[in-house]
Short mmCIF file of the C-alpha atoms (twelve columns), coordinates in Angstrom:
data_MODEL
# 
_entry.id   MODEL 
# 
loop_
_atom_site.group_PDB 
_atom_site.id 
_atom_site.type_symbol 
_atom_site.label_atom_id 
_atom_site.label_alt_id 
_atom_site.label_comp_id 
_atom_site.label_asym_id 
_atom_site.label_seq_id 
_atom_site.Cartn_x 
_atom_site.Cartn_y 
_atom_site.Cartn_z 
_atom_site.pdbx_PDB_model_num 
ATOM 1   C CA . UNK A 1   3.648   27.573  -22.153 1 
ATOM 2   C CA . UNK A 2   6.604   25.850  -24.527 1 
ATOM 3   C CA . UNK A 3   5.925   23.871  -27.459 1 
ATOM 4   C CA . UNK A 4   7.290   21.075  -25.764 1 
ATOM 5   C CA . UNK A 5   4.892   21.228  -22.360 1 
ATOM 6   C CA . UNK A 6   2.122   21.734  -24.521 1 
ATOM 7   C CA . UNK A 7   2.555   18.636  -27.084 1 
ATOM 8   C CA . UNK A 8   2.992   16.517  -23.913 1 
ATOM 9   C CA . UNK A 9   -0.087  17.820  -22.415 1 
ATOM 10  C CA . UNK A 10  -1.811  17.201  -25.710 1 
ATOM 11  C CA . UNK A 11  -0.530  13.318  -25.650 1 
ATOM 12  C CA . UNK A 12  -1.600  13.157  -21.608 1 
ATOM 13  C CA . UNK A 13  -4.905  14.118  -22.581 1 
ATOM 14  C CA . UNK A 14  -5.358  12.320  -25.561 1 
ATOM 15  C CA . UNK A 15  -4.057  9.142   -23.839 1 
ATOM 16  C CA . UNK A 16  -6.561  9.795   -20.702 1 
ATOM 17  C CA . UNK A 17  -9.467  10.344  -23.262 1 
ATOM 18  C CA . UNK A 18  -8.402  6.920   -24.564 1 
ATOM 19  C CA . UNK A 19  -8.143  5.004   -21.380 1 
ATOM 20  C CA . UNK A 20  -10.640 2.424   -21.342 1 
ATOM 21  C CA . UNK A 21  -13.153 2.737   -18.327 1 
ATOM 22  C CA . UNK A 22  -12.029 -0.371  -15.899 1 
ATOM 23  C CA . UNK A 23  -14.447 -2.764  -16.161 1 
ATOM 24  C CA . UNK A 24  -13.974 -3.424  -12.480 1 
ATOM 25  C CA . UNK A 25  -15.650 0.130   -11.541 1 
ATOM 26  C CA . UNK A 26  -19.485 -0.286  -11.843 1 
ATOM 27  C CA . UNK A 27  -18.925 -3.664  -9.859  1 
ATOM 28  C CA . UNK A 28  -17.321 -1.173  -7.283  1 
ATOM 29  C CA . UNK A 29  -19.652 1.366   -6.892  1 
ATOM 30  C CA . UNK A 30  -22.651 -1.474  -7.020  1 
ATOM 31  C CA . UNK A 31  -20.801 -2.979  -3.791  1 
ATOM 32  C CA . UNK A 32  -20.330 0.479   -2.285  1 
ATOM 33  C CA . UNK A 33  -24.195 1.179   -2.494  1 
ATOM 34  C CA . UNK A 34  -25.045 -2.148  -1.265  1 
ATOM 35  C CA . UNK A 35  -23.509 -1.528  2.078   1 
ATOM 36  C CA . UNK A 36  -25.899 -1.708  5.044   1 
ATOM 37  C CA . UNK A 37  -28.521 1.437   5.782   1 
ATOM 38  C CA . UNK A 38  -26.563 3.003   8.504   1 
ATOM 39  C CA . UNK A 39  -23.141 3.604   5.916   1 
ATOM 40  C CA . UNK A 40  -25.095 3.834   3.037   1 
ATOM 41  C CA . UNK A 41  -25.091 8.206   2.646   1 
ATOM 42  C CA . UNK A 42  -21.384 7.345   3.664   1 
ATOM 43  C CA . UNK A 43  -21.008 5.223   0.541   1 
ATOM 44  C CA . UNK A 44  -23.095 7.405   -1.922  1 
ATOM 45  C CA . UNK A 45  -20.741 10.192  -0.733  1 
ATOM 46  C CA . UNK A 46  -17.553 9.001   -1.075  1 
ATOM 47  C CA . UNK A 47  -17.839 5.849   -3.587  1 
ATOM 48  C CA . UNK A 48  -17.875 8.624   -6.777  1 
ATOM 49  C CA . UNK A 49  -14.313 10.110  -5.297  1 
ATOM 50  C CA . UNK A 50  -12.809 6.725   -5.048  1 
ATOM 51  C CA . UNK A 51  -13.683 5.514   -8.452  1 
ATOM 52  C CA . UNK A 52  -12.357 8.602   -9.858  1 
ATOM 53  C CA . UNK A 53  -9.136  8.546   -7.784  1 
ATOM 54  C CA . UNK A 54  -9.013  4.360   -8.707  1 
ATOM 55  C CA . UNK A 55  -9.845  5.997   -12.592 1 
ATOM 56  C CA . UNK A 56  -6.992  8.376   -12.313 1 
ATOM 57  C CA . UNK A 57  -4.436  6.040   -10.578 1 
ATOM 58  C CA . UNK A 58  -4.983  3.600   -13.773 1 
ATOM 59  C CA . UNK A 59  -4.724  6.447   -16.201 1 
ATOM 60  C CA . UNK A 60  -1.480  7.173   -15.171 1 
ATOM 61  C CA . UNK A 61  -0.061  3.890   -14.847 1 
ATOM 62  C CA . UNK A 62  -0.611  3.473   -18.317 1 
ATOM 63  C CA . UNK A 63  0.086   7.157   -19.911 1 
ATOM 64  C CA . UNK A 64  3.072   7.807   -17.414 1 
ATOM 65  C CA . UNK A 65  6.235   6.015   -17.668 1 
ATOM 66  C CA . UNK A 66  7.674   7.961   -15.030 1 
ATOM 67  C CA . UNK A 67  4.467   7.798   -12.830 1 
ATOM 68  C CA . UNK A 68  4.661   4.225   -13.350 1 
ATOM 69  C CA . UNK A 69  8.190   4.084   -12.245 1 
ATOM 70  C CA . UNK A 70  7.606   5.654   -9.420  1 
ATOM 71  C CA . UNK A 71  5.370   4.183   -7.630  1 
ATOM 72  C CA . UNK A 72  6.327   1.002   -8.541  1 
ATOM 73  C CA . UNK A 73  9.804   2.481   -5.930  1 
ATOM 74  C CA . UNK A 74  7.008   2.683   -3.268  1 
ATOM 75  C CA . UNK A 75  6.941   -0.319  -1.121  1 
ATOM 76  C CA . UNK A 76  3.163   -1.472  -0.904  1 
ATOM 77  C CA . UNK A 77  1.789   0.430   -4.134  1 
ATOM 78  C CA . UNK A 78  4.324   -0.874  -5.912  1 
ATOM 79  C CA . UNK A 79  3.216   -4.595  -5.054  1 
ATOM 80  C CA . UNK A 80  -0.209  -3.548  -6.262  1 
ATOM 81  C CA . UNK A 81  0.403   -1.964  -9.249  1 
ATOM 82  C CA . UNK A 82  2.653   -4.045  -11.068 1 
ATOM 83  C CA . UNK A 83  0.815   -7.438  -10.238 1 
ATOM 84  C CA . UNK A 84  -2.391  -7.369  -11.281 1 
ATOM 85  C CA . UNK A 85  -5.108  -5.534  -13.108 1 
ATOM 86  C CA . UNK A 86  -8.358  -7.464  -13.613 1 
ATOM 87  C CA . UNK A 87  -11.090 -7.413  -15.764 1 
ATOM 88  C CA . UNK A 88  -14.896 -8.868  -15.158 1 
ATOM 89  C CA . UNK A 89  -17.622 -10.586 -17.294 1 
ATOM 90  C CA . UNK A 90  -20.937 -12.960 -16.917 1 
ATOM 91  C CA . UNK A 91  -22.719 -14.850 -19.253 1 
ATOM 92  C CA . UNK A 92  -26.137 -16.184 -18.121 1 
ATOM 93  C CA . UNK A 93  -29.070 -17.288 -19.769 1 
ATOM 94  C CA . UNK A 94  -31.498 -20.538 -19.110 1 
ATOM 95  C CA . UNK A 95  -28.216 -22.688 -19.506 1 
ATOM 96  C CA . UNK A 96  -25.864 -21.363 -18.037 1 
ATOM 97  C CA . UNK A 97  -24.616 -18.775 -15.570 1 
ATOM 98  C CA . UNK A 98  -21.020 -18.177 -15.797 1 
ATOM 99  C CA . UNK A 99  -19.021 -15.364 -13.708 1 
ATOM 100 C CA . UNK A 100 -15.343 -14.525 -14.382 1 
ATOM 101 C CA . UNK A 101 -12.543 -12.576 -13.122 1 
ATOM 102 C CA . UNK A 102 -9.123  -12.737 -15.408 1 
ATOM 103 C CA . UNK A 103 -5.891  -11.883 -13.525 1 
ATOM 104 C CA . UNK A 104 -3.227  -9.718  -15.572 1 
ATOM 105 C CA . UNK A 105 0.336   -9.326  -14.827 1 
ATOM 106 C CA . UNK A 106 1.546   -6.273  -15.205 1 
ATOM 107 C CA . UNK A 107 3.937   -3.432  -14.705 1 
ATOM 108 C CA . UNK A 108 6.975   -5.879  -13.564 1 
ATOM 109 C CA . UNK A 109 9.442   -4.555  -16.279 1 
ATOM 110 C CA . UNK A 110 9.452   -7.708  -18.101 1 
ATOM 111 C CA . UNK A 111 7.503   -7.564  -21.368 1 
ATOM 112 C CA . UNK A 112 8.042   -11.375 -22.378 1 
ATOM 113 C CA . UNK A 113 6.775   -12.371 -18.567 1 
ATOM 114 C CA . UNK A 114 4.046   -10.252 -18.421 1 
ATOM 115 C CA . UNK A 115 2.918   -11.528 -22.662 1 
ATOM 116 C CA . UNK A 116 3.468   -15.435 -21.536 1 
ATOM 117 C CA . UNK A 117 1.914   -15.597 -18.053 1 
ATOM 118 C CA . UNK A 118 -1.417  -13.142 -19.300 1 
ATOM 119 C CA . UNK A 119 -1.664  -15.833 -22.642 1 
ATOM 120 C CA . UNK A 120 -1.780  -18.388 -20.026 1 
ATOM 121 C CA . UNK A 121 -4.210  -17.238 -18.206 1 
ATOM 122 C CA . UNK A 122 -6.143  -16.150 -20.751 1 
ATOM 123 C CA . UNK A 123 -5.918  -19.942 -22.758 1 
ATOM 124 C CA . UNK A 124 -6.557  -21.508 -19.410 1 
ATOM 125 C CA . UNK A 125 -9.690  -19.572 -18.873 1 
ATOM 126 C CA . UNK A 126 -11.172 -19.686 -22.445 1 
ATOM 127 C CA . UNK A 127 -10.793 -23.582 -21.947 1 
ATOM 128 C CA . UNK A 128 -12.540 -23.518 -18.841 1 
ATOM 129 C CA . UNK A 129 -15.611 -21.364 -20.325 1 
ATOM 130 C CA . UNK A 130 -15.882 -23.179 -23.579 1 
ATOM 131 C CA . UNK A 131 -15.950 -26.496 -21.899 1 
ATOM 132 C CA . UNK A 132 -18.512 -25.231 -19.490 1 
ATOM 133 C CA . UNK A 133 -20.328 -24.074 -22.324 1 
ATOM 134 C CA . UNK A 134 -20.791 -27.367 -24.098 1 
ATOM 135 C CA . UNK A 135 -21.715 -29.469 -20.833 1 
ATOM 136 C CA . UNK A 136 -24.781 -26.755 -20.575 1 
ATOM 137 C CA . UNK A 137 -25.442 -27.033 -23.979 1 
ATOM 138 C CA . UNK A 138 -25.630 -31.027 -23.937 1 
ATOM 139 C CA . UNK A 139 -27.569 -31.117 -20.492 1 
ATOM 140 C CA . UNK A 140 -30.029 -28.242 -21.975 1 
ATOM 141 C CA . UNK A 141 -30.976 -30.455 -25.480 1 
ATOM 142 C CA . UNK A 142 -30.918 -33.947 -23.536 1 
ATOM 143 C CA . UNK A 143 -33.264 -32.109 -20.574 1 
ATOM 144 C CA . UNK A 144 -35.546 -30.348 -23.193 1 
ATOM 145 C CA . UNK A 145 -35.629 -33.907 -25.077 1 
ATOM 146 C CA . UNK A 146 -37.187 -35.657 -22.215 1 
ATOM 147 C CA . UNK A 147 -39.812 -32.816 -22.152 1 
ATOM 148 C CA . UNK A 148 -37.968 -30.976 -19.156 1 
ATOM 149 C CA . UNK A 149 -39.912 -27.569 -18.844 1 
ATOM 150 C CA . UNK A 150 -37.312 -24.580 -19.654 1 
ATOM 151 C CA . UNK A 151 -37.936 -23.333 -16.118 1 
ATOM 152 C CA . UNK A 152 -37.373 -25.875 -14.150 1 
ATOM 153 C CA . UNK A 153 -33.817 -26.401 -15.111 1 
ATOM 154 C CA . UNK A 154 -31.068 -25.969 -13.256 1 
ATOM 155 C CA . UNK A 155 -28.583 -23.931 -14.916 1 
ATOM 156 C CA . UNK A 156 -24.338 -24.874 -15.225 1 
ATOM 157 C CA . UNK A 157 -23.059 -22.603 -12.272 1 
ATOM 158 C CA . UNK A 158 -19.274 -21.567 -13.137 1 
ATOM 159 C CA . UNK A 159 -17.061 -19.230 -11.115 1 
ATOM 160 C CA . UNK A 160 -13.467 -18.613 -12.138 1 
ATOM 161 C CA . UNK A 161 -11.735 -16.488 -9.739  1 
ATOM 162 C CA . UNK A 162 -7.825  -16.113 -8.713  1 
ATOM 163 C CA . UNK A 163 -6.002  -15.274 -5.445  1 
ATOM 164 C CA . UNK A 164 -2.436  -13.897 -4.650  1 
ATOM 165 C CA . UNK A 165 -0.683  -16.026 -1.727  1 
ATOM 166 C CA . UNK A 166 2.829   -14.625 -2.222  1 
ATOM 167 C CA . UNK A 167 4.052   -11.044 -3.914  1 
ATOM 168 C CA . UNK A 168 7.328   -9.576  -3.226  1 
ATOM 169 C CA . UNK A 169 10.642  -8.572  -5.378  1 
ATOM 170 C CA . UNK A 170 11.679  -11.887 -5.287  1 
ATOM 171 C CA . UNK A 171 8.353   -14.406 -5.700  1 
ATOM 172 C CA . UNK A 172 5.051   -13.920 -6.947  1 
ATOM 173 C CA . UNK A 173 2.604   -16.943 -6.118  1 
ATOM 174 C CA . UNK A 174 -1.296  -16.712 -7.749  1 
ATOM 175 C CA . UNK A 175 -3.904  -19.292 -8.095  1 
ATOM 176 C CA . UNK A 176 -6.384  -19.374 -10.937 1 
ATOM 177 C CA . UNK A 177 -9.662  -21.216 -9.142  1 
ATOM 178 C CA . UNK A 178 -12.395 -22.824 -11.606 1 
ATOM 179 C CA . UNK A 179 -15.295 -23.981 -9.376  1 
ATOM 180 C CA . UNK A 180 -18.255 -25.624 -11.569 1 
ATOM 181 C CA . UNK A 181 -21.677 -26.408 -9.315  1 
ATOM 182 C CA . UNK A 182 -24.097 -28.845 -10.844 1 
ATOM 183 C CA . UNK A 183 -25.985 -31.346 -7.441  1 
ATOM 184 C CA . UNK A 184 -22.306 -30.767 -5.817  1 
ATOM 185 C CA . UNK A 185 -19.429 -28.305 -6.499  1 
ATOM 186 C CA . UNK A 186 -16.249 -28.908 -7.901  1 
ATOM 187 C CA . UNK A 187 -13.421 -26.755 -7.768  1 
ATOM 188 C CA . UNK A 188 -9.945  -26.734 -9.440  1 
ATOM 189 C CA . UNK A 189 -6.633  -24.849 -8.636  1 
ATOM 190 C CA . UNK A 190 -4.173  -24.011 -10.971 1 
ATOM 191 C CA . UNK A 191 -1.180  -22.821 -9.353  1 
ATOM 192 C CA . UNK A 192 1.658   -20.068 -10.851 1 
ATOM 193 C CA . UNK A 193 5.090   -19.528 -9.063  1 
ATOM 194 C CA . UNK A 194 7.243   -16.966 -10.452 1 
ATOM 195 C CA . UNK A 195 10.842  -16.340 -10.038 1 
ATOM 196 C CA . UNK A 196 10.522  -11.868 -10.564 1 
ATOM 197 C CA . UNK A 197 14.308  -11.883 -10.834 1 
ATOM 198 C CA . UNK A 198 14.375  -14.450 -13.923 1 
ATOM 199 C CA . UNK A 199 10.886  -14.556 -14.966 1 
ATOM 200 C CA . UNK A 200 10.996  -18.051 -15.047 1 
ATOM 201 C CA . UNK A 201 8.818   -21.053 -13.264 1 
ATOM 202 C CA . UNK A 202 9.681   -22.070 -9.451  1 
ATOM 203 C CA . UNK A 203 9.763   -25.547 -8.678  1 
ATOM 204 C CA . UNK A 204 9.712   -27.635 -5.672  1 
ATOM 205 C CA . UNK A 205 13.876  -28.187 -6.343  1 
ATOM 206 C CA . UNK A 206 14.149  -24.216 -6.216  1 
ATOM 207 C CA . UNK A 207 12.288  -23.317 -3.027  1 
ATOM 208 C CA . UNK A 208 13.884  -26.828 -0.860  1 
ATOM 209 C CA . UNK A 209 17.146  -27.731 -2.656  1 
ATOM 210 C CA . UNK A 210 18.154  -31.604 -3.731  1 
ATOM 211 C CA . UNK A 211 16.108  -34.559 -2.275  1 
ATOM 212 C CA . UNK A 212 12.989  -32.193 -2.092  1 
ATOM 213 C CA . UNK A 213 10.629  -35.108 -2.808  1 
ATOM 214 C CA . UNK A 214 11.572  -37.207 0.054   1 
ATOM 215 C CA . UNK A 215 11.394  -34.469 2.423   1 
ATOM 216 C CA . UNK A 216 8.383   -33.291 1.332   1 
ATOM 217 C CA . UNK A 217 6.498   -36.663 0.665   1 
ATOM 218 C CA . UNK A 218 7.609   -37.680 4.836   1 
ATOM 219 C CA . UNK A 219 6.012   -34.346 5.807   1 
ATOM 220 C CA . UNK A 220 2.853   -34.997 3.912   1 
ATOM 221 C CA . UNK A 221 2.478   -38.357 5.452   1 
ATOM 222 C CA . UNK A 222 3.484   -36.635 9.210   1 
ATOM 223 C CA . UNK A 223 0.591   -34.160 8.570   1 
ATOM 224 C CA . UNK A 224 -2.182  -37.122 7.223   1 
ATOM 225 C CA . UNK A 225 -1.653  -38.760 10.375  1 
ATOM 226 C CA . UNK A 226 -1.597  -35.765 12.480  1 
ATOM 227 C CA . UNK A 227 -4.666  -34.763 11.147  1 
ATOM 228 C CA . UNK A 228 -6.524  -38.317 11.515  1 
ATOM 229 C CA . UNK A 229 -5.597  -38.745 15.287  1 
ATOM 230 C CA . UNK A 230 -6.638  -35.037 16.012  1 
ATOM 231 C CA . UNK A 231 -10.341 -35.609 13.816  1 
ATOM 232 C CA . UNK A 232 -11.238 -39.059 13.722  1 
ATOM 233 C CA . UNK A 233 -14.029 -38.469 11.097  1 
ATOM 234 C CA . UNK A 234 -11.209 -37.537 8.771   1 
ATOM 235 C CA . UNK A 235 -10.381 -40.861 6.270   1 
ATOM 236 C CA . UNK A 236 -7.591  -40.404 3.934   1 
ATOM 237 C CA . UNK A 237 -7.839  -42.723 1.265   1 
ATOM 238 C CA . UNK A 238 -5.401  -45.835 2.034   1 
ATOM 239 C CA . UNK A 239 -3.154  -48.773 -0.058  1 
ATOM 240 C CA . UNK A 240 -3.017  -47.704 -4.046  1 
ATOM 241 C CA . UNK A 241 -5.589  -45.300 -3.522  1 
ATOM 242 C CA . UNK A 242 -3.795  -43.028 -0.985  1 
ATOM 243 C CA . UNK A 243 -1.139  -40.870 -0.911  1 
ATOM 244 C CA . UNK A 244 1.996   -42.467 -2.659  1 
ATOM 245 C CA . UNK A 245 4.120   -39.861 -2.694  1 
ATOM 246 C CA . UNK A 246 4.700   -36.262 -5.063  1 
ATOM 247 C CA . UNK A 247 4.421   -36.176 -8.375  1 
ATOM 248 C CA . UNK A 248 6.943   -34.932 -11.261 1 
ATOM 249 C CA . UNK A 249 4.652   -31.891 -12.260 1 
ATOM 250 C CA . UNK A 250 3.395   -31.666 -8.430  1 
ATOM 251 C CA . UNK A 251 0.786   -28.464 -8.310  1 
ATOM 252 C CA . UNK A 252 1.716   -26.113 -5.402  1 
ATOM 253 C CA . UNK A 253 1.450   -21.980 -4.279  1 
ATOM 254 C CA . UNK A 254 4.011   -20.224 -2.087  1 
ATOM 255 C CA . UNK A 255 2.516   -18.943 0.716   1 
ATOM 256 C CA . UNK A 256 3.319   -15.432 2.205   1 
ATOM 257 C CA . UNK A 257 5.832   -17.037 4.545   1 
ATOM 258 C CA . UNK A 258 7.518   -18.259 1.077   1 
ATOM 259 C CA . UNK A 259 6.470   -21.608 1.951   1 
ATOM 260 C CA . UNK A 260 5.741   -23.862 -0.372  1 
ATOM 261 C CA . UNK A 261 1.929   -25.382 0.318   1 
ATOM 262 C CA . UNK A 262 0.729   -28.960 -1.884  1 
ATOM 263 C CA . UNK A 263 -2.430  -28.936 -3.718  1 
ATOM 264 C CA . UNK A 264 -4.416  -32.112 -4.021  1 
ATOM 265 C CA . UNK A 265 -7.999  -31.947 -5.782  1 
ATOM 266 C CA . UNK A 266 -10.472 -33.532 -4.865  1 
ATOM 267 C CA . UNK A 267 -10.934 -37.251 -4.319  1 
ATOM 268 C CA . UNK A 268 -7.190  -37.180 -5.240  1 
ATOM 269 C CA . UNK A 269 -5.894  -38.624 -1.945  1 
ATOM 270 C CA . UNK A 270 -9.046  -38.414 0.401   1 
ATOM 271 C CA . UNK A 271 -12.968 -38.358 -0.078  1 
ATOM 272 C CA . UNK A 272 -14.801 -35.802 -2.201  1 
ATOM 273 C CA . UNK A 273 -16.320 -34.561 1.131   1 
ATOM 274 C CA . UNK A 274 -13.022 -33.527 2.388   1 
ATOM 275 C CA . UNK A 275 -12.531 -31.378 -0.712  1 
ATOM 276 C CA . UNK A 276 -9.080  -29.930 -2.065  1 
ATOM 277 C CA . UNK A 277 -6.321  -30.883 0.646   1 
ATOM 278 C CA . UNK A 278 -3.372  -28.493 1.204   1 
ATOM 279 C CA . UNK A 279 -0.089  -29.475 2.877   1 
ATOM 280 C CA . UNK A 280 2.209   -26.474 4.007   1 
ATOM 281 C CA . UNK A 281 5.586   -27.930 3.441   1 
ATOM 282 C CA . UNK A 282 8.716   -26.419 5.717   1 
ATOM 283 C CA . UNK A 283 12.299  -26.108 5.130   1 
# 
C-alpha cells in the first residue's frame, strides 16, 4: 500500500472512531422493537443493519468531502442529506416533562447559512425550554405552598418539534413547532423560508411580486367566508377583533407546491377552539 493510501486510511479511521454516535439511533431501534408481534423478529432482524448502514451513511458525510459531494449530485439523497440532521433530548422530573427535537441545516455549501439558521434555531429553542422551565418552577413552589401533595401534580408538558413543507435547489421551507400542555394545549409555529441560491430570507414580496398584501389579504377573506358557509359552527372573530388584513413581519411556510400558506396562532383571528388557522395563498 503507498504512504499516501495509508495516511488517508489512518485519517478515515480516526475520523470514524471520532464520529459521535447519533443521538437519534437508540430512539430508532426503540421504535423498531416496538412494532406489533407479528413484525417484531422482522424488526429485531433487520433494525441492527439499518442503524449501522444510517451509522455509516453519517460517518461519511462528515469524514468524506467527496462522499459528501456526491450524493448531495443524487436527486432525493441529496435533499436529505444536506437539510437536516437532528439531535434528541428530555428532561422530566415532578415538574416538568420536556421532549425536544433540534433541526440542523446542513451540507448546503454555505457555511455562513448553515452557522446563522442552526444559531437560530438553537436561541429559539433554548428560549422556549428556559421559559418552560421557570413557569414549572413557579407553579411547583406556589402548588407545594398551598400544601399540594408532590404526586398529585400535574407536570408542564412541552414538545418542540419541526417539519419540512418545502426542500428543493431553489427553496427550503421548515417550521419549528413549540406546543406547551397545561388544562389545554398551546402550540406555536415559527416559520423559516430560505432562498438556497442566496441564502437569504423569502418574503411574501419574493414568492407574489408588488401589491402582494392586497392580493393576499382578498384571498384570506375569500377563504374565511368560504369556510363559514361550508361549516356553520365555524366563527371567525369579527369588527377589530377579526381579520384586518397581513401584517409587516406576516409568519408563513412554502408549501411543496411553492405556495406560500399564512399562519395565524391561536385566538389570533378566530376562537382558541379553532386552533392555528392556515391560509394557502395562490399566485
Amino acid at each position: 500500500m503507498k504512504p499516501d493510501s495509508k495516511q488517508r486510511l489512518r485519517q478515515a479511521r480516526k475520523c470514524y472512531e471520532e464520529t459521535p454516535v447519533p443521538e437519534a439511533l437508540p430512539y430508532l431501534v426503540r421504535s423498531c422493537l416496538r412494532e406489533r408481534p407479528q413484525k417484531a423478529r422482522w424488526a429485531r432482524v433487520m433494525a441492527p443493519a439499518l442503524v449501522c448502514l444510517c451509522f455509516l451513511f453519517v460517518t461519511l458525510l462528515n469524514c468524506s468531502e467527496v462522499f459528501a459531494q456526491t450524493v448531495s449530485q443524487v436527486p432525493l439523497l441529496g435533499e436529505v442529506a444536506k437539510i437536516f440532521t437532528f439531535r434528541s433530548y428530555s428532561e422530566k422530573d415532578p415538574m416538568k416533562n420536556i421532549d425536544v427535537r433540534v433541526p440542523a441545516l446542513s451540507q448546503t455549501g454555505n457555511t455562513a447559512l448553515e452557522k446563522r439558521v442552526n444559531q437560530e434555531i438553537q436561541t429559539k429553542i433554548d428560549g422556549i425550554v428556559a421559559k418552560a422551565k421557570t413557569r414549572a418552577q413557579q407553579e411547583w413552589e406556589a402548588y407545594r405552598a398551598t400544601g399540594g401533595s408532590a404526586g398529585d401534580f400535574m407536570p408542564v408538558i412541552v414538545t418542540v418539534d419541526y417539519s419540512v413543507k418545502c426542500s428543493n435547489q431553489q427553496i427550503l421551507s421548515f417550521v419549528l413547532e413549540s406546543t406547551e400542555v397545561r388544562a389545554s394545549a398551546y402550540t406555536q409555529l415559527f416559520c423559516y423560508n430560505i432562498d438556497m441560491a442566496t441564502g437569504n430570507d423569502l418574503t411574501l414580496q419574493d414568492l407574489l411580486g408588488d401589491g402582494y398584501e392586497e392580493h393576499v389579504n382578498a384571498s384570506i377573506r375569500q377563504q374565511i367566508a368560504r369556510r363559514e358557509a361550508a361549516n356553520p359552527d365555524l366563527d371567525y372573530f369579527e369588527g377589530e377583533m377579526g381579520f384586518q388584513g397581513i401584517k409587516p413581519d406576516q409568519s408563513f411556510f412554502i408549501n411543496d407546491r411553492g405556495n406560500p400558506v399564512i399562519v395565524f396562532e391561536k385566538y389570533e383571528i378566530a376562537p382558541g377552539s379553532m386552533g392555528i388557522q392556515k391560509f394557502e395563498i395562490t399566485p
